[in-house]
C-alpha positions in Angstrom: 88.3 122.9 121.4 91.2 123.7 119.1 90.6 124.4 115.7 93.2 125.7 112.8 91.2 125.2 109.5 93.2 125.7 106.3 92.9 127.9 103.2 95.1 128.3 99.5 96.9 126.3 98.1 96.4 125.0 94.6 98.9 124.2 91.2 101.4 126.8 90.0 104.0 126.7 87.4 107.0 127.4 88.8 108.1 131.1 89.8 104.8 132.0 90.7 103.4 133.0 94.0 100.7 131.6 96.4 99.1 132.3 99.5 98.3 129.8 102.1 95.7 131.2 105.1 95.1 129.5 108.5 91.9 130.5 110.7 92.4 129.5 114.5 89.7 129.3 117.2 89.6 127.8 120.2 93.2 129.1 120.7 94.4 131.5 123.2 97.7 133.2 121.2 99.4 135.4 123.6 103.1 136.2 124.5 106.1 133.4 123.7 103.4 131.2 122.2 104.3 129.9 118.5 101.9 129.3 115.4 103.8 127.7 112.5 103.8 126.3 108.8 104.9 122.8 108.0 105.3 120.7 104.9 105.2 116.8 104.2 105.8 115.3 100.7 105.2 111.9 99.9 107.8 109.4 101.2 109.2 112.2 103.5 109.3 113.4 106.6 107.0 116.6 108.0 109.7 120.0 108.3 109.7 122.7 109.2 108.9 125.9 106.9 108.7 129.0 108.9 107.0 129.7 112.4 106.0 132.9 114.0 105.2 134.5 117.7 102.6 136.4 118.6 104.8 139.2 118.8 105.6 138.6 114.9 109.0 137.7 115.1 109.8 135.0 112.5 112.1 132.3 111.8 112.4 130.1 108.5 113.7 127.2 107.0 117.4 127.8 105.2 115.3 125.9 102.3 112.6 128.8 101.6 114.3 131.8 103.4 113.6 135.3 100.9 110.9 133.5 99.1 108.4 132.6 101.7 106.9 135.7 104.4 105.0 133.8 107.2 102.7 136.5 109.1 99.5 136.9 111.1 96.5 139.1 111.9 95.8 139.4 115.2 92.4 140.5 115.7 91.5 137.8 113.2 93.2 135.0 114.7 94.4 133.9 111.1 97.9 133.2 110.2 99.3 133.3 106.6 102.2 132.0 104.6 103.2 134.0 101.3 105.1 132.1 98.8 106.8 133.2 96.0 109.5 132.1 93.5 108.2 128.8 93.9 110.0 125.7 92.7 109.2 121.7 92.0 110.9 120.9 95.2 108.4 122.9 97.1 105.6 121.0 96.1 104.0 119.2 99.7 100.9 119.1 101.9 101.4 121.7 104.0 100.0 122.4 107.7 99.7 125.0 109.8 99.9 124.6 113.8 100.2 126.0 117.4 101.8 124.9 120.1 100.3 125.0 123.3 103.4 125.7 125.2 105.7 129.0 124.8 108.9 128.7 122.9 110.8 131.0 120.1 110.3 130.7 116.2 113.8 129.4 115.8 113.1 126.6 118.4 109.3 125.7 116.8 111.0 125.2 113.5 112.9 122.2 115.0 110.3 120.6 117.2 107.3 119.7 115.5 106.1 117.1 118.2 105.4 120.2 120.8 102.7 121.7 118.2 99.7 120.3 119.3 97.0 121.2 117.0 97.5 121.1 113.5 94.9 122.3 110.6 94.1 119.5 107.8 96.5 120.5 105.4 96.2 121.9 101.7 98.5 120.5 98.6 101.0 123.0 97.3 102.0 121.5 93.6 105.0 123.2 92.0 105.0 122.3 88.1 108.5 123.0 86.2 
């Protein structure tokens, strides 16, 4: 079975930096397949933040493009989002997930409903 189990997150005043990690097992991440970040606040709806290939090319939100890295270790089957210069309006739960099915960055960003295994999530919360 699938598993993504999440790590990070926390309170930060704003303009600091945090680190969000994401351990997969169970999940075969070869060529065109996707791993990805997402984040949900309350009384919204789930977006994209930035999603990766296992090839390591990247795609990201307009919202947190410069600020945020996403990136990945292989060999340890972990995937990572780096965030700096946060800001209030980044504060969210935010998941990680893989998609079972092959498709680019840019395209994972947009289709959240393909991602089939998601970890539980970890709250980000920006303070101004």
């Amino acid at each position: 079975q699938v598993r993504l189990v999440q790590s990070g997150g926390g309170s930060v005043q704003s303009g600091g930096s945090l680190r969000l990690s994401c351990a997969a097992s169970g999940y075969t991440y070869n060529s065109g397949r996707c791993m990805g970040w997402f984040r949900q606040a309350p009384g919204k709806e789930r977006e994209g933040v930035a999603a990766i290939d296992s090839d390591g090319t990247t795609s990201y939100a307009d919202s947190v493009k410069g600020r945020f890295t996403i990136s990945q270790d292989n060999a340890k089957n972990t995937l990572y989002l780096q965030m700096t210069s946060l800001k209030p309006e980044d504060s969210a739960m935010y998941y990680c997930a893989a998609a079972p099915a092959r498709m680019t960055p840019f395209q994972a960003l947009g289709v959240m409903g393909r991602f089939g295994y998601w970890g539980q999530g970890t709250q980000v919360t920006v303070s101004s």
